[in-house]
N, C-alpha and C positions, 0 to 999 in steps of 0.2 A: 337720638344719639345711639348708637348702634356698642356693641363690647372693646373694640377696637378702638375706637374714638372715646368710651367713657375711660380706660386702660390708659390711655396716651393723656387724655385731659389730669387724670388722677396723679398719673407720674411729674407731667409741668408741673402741678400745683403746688406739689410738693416740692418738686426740682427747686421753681421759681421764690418759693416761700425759705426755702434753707439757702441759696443763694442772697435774697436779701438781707439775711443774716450776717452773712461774712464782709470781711473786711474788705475796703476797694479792691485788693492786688486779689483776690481770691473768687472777686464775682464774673467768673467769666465763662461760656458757655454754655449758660442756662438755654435747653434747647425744647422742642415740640415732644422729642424722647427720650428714652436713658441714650440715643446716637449722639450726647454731645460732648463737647470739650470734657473729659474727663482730667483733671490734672496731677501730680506728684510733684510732691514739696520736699526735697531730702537734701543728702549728698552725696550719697549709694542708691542707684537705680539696677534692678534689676529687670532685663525686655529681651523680648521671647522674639522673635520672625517665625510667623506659621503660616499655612496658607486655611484662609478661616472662611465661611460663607457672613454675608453681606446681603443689607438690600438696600438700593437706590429707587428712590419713588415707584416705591411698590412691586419693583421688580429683582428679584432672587437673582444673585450670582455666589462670586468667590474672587476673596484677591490676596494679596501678600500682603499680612498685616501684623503689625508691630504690638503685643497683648489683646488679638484678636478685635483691634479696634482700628474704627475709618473714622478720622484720622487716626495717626499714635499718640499716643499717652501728650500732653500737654507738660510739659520740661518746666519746672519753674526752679531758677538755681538764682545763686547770691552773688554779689560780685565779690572777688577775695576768696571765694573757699575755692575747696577742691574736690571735685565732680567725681565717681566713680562710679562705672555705667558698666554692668556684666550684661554681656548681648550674648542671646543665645539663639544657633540658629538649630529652628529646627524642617526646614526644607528640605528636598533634595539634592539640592543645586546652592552653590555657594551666596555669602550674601553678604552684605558690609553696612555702614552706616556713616556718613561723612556729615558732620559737623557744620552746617553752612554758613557762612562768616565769623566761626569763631577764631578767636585767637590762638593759641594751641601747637605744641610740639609736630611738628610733620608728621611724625610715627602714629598720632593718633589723629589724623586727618580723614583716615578711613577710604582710601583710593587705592583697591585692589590695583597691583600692577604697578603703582604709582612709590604708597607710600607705605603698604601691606599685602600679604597676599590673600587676603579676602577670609572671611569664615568660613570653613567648611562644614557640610552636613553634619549636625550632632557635636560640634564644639561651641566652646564660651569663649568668647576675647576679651580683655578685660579693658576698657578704653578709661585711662586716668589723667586729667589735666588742670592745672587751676584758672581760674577766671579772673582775665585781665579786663574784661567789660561789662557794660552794661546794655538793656537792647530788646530789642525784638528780631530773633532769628527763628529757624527750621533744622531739621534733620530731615535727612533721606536715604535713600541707597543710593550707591553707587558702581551696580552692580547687572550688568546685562543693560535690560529695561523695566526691573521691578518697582520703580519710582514710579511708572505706570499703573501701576497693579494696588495701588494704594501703600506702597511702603514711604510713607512722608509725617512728620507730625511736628509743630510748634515749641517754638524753647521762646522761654523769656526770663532774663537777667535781672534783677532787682539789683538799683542801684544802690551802691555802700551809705551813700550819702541820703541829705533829703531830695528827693525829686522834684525839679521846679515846674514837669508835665502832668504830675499827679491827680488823677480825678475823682470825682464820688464815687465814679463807678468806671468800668473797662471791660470789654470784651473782646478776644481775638477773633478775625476775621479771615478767617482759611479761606483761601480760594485755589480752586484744583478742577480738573477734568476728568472724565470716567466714562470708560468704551468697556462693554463688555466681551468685544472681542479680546482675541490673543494679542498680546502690543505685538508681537513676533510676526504675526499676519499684518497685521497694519505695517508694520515695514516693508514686510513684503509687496502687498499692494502699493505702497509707495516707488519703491524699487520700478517695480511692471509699468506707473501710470500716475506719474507724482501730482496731476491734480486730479486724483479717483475719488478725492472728498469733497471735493468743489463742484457743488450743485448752483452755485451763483453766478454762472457767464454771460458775459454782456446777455442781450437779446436786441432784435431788430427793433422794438420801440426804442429801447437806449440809443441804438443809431440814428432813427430818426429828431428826438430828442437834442441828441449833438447835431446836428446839422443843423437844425431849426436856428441853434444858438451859436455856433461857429461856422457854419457853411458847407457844405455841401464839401469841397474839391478839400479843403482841410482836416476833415471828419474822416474822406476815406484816406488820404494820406497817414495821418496819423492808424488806421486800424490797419495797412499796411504795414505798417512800418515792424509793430507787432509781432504780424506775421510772418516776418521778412527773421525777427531775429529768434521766434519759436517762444514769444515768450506770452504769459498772458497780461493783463491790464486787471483782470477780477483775482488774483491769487493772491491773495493774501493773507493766508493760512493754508496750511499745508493736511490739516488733519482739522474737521471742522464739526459742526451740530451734528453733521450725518450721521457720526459714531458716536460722538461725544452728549453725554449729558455732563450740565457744569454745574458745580458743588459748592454750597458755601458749607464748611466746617461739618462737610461729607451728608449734607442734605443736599437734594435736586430740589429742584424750582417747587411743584408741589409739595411737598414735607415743610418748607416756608420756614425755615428755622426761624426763631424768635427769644429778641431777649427783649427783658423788661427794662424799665427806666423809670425815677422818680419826677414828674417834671421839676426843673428848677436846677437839673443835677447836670454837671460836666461831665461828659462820658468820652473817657479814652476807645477808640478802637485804633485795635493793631492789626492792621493789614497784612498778609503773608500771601503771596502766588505761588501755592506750589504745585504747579500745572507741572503736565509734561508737554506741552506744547501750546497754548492759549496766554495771549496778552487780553487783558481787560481793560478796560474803560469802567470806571468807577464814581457812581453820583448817586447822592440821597435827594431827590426832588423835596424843592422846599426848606434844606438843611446845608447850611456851609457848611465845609468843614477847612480847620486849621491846622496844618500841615506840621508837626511839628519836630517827625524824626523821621530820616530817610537812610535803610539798611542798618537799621540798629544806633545809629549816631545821630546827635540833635544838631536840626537848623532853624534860624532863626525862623519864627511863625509864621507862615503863611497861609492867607485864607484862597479858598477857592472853592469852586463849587463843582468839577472834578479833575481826576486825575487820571492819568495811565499807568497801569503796572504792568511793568514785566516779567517774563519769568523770572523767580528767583528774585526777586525784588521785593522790599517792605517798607512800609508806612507808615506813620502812627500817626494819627488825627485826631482832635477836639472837635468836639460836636455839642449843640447844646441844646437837645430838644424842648419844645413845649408841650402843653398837655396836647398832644395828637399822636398819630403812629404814622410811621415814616415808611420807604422801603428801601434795602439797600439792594443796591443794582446793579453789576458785574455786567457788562453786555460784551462779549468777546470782540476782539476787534473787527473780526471780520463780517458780526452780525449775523450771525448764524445761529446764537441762540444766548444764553445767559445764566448765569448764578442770582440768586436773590432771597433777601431775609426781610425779616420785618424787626425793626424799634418800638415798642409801643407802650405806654403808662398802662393800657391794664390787657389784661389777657382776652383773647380772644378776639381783639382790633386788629385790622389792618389798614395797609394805605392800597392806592391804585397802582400797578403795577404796570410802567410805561411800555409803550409798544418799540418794538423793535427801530431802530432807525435803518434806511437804504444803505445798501452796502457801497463801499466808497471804492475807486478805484484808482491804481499807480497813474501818476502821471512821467511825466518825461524827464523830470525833476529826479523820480525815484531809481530815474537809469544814469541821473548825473548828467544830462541832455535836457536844460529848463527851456522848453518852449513857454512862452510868458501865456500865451493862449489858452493854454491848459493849467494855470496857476493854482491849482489847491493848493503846491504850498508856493504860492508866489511871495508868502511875507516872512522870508528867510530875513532872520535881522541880521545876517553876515554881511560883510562888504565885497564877498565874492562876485565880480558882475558873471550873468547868466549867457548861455547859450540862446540867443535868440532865434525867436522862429522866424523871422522872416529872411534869415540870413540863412536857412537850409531850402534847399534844393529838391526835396520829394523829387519831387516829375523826373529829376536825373539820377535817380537810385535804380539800378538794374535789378528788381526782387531776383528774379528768374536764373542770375547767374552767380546770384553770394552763396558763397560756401558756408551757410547757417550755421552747422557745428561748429567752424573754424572762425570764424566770424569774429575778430577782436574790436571791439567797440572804441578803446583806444587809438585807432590808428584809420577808422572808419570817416572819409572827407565826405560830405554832407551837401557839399555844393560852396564853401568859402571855411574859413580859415578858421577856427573857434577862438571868442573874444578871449579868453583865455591859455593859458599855456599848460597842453592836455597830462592828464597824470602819467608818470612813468610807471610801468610795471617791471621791477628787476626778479619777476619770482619765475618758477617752474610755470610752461603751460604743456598743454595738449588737452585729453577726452576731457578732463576733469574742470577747465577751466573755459569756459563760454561766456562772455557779456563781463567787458573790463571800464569800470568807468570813467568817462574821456576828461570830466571836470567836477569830482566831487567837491561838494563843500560842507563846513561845518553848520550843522542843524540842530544844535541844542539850543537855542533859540524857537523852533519852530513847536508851532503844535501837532499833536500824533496825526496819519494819515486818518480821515473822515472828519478831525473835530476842527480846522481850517473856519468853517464858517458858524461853528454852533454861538450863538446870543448869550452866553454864559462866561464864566472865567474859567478857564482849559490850565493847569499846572504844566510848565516847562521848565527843563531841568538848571535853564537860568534866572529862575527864579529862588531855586535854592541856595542856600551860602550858609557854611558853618557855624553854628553860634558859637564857639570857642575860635578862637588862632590857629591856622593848619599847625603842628606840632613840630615839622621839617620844613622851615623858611628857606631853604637855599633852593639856588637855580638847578636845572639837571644838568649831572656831569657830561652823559651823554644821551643820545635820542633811537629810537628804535622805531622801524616802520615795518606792519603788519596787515597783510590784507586777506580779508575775508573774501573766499572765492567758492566758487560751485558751479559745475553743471545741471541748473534744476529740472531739466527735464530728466536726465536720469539719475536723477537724485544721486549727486555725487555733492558734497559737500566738505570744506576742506581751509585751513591756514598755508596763504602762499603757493596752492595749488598743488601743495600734498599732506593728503587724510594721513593721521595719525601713524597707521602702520607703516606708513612709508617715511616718515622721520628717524634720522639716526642718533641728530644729537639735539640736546636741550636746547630752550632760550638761556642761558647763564648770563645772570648777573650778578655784582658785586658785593659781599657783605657791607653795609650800610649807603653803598651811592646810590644816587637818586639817578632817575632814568623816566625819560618822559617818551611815554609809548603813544604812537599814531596811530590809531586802525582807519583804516580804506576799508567803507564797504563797496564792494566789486558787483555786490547782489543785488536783487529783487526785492528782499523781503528784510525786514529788523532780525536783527540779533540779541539776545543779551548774553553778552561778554561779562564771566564770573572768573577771577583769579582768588585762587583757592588764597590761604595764609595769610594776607596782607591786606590795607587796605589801600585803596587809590584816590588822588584826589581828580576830580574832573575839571578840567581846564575850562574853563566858561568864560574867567578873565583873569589878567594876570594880577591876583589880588592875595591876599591870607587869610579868604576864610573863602577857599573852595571849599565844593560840598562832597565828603570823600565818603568814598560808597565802594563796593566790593564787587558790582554786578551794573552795567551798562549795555542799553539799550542804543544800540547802533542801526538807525535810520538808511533804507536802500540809499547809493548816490553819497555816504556822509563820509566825513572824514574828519573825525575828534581826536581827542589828544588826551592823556593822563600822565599823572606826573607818580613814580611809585619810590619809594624810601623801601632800598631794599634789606628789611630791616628782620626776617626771621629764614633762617640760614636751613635749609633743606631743598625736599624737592617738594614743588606745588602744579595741581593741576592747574590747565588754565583751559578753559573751553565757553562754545557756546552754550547758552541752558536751554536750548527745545533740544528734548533728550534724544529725537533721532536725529537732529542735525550732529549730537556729539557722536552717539552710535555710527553714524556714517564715516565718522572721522573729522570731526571740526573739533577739535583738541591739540593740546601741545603740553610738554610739561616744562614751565620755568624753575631753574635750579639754581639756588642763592647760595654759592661757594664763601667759606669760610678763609677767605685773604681781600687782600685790596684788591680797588679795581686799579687796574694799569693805565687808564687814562688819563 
């Protein structure tokens, strides 16, 4: 055992020893180093923004950090009081703090431009609000791309009452990404070459592979067709392993963060993504886990053995280990590399750490064009019927004379008539808007792209349902249709076909009407859609205990629905959360006017 290792073992033991001490609500990020969940218990925080040095698996940088800590400080507040948080920035460049799912005054929602005009170098803001919930949330910035940079860190709400999810023991489960480039360069690069992270394209054995299994004349059609519209089949992260090392609660895969367990003990983890661009895949081999709050609010229990997060999106799960050590497992979706921690009854244990799974790739599905042939996700449990393949026409598609840029996928004839009646697009097009989908359907139902065929139970988002009564039973007064659009090869990204800067006026809705919003995704790739201020409930079925979340995960090809009670009067961001799809302009600001609505 070398200085470093007896240094590190000396600090867990103690860590791990004064941790077992404390109460459930307080055992949480006992870590490998003093790098772990550090927490504050008050109702007056005071937190500094500096730019502080860092190290990720042995390797030295610097990022924007919130009391010189990866992550920031660990929130622990009460439901009913009232929060007072003095932020002081001490940067050179302005900086903010946004609140993520909380309830809360607009003014202290923390969205430069939006709902403040940001901290400046060398001032305090003083963010005060009281606490209408209880939960597992996050805080971050909202500011450039310093969310990037490690400005992110965990809030959890202690509820008033007794907790019916309560365990022996609990630990938060950050999960994040970390590039030690410039995030500034990485957009840039983007900009220039939007799949310059994607090291994972097809290859010729892959083609032979499909052909073996679908035919030859099918295989090239399909990689055709591809090509025909510029788009790729392997993209499915935009920013991948290349740069990124992935974090669990700001350890990388090495550093093996670890917390301890009694066997016999129920163990809360609270899941939190706060990537700037990484969706995970999440499984303890050997350990169910039961699913019990999703974005801060409880649904009834469900087990499963994993799940998908998205950005901006949280969890909270029961677990119930036995005398053995576990590993927790993060695998990005795109497979390109992973976060991972260990569970374990005594120190110094661990479990096997799984190997990567093949990376999955978009089918025809994922452009809202289901050839049945290519079904990863052939088991949509919607009643929407499908685009079938034998009813297009390859061989009479002209690659050679489609105007690719201009290329509306909408309006594209295939060789017969689509079983369906293709979607309307009534928004802005031109450079910005490329590949429109002909027949999306809804896919909460489905499971996330790669886990289609995994031997396990896969969490879909209809399987969750509120354990209380949605709070607003009534129908919506009126309905609202939004579609998610982009040009991804030049990384143009956008609501309705115009980025941010080029909108004039709000979405406005009505103090207290309900309003059932659609999104169309028009793209490639998932989204998660987060509306700042409020929550949402997600239409799964037309029932009273949707499962209402603050942050959705919008499937390429999908077309979902939420229903929102417009119920806290300001102005609210509403964007995607992979932070360069917002930076590019996939943002809009909903504004909740103070009269009726007129409908």
């Amino acid at each position: 055992m070398n200085r470093r290792q007896f240094l590190r073992h000396g600090a867990f033991t103690t860590a791990a020893g004064l941790g077992l001490a404390l109460p459930p609500w307080a055992r949480s990020g006992v870590s490998t180093d003093l790098r772990g969940l550090r927490s504050l218990s008050s109702s007056v925080f005071d937190l500094t923004v500096n730019r502080a040095p860092l190290t990720i698996d042995g390797r030295s940088g610097a990022g924007i950090l919130v009391n010189d800590q990866l992550p920031a400080p660990l929130l622990r507040w009460r439901e009913g009081d009232t929060v007072t948080l003095r932020v002081t920035n001490k940067l050179p460049v302005d900086t903010s703090i946004h609140w993520h799912g909380i309830l809360l005054p607009f003014q202290m929602d923390g969205v430069p431009g939006v709902t403040f005009p940001g901290i400046a170098p060398g001032e305090t803001f003083v963010y005060e609000f009281p606490l209408q919930q209880a939960g597992t949330y996050w805080y971050h910035s909202h500011s450039g791309l310093q969310e990037q940079s490690g400005h992110y860190g965990p809030i959890i709400i202690e509820t008033r009452d007794t907790d019916p999810d309560a365990a022996e023991r609990e630990y938060v489960i950050l999960l994040s990404d970390w590039t030690f480039e410039d995030p500034h360069r990485v957009f840039a690069k983007l900009k220039k070459m939007s799949d310059n992270y994607n090291f994972q394209q097809r290859t010729v054995s892959e083609f032979f592979r499909d052909s073996k299994a679908q035919g030859l004349r099918a295989t090239v059609d399909e990689r055709m067709m591809w090509g025909a519209m510029r788009m790729n089949a392997a993209d499915i992260a935009d920013v991948t392993g290349a740069t990124y090392t992935y974090l669990l609660n700001g350890h990388g895969p090495e550093d093996n963060w670890t917390g301890l367990f009694t066997p016999g003990e129920r163990v809360r983890l609270r899941f939190i993504n706060a990537s700037a661009m990484s969706i995970f895949n999440v499984r303890i081999p050997e350990l169910p886990m039961t699913v019990v709050h999703a974005d801060g609010l409880a649904v009834k229990p469900v087990e499963t053995d994993e799940f998908q997060i998205g950005v901006a999106e949280t969890f909270d799960v029961i677990v119930e280990p036995q005398n053995q050590a576990y590993t927790l497992f993060a695998e990005s979706n795109d497979r390109s590399g992973y976060a991972r921690g260990t569970l374990t009854p005594q120190l110094g244990a661990s479990a096997e750490v799984p190997t990567l799974r093949s990376r999955p790739t978009l089918t025809m599905k994922d452009m809202a064009m289901d050839h049945e042939s290519h079904g990863a996700h052939s088991e949509s449990r919607g009643d929407h019927p499908a685009m079938k393949h034998e009813n297009m026409d390859h061989g009479s598609m002209d690659h050679g004379a489609m105007d690719h840029k201009a290329m509306d996928h909408a309006s594209m004839n295939h060789g017969s008539t689509p079983t369906t009646e293709t979607q309307q697009h009534p928004h802005k097009r031109g450079p910005g808007v490329v590949g429109l989908a002909m027949n999306p359907v809804n896919r909460l139902g489905e499971r996330p792209l790669g886990l289609a065929d995994a031997d396990h139970r896969v969490l879909v988002y209809t399987d969750l349902k509120a354990r209380e009564q949605n709070p607003d039973l009534r129908p919506p007064d009126r309905e609202l249709e939004l579609h998610l659009t982009s040009n991804m090869e030049r990384y143009m990204w956008s609501f309705d076909g115009l980025k941010f800067s080029e909108v004039d006026e709000s979405i406005t809705l009505y103090r207290d009407e309900r309003v059932r919003l659609t999104l169309v995704n028009d793209t490639m790739m998932p989204h998660p859609i987060h509306l700042h201020g409020m929550f949402f409930e997600v239409v799964t079925e037309e029932s009273d205990y949707k499962p209402r979340k603050h942050t959705i995960v919008v499937k390429p090809g999908e077309k979902l629905s939420v229903d929102i009670t417009a119920d806290a009067v300001g102005d609210w961001a509403f964007h995607c959360h992979l932070l360069y799809h917002m930076h590019a302009g996939m943002m809009r600001v909903v504004s909740v006017v103070d009269q009726e609505s007129p409908v």
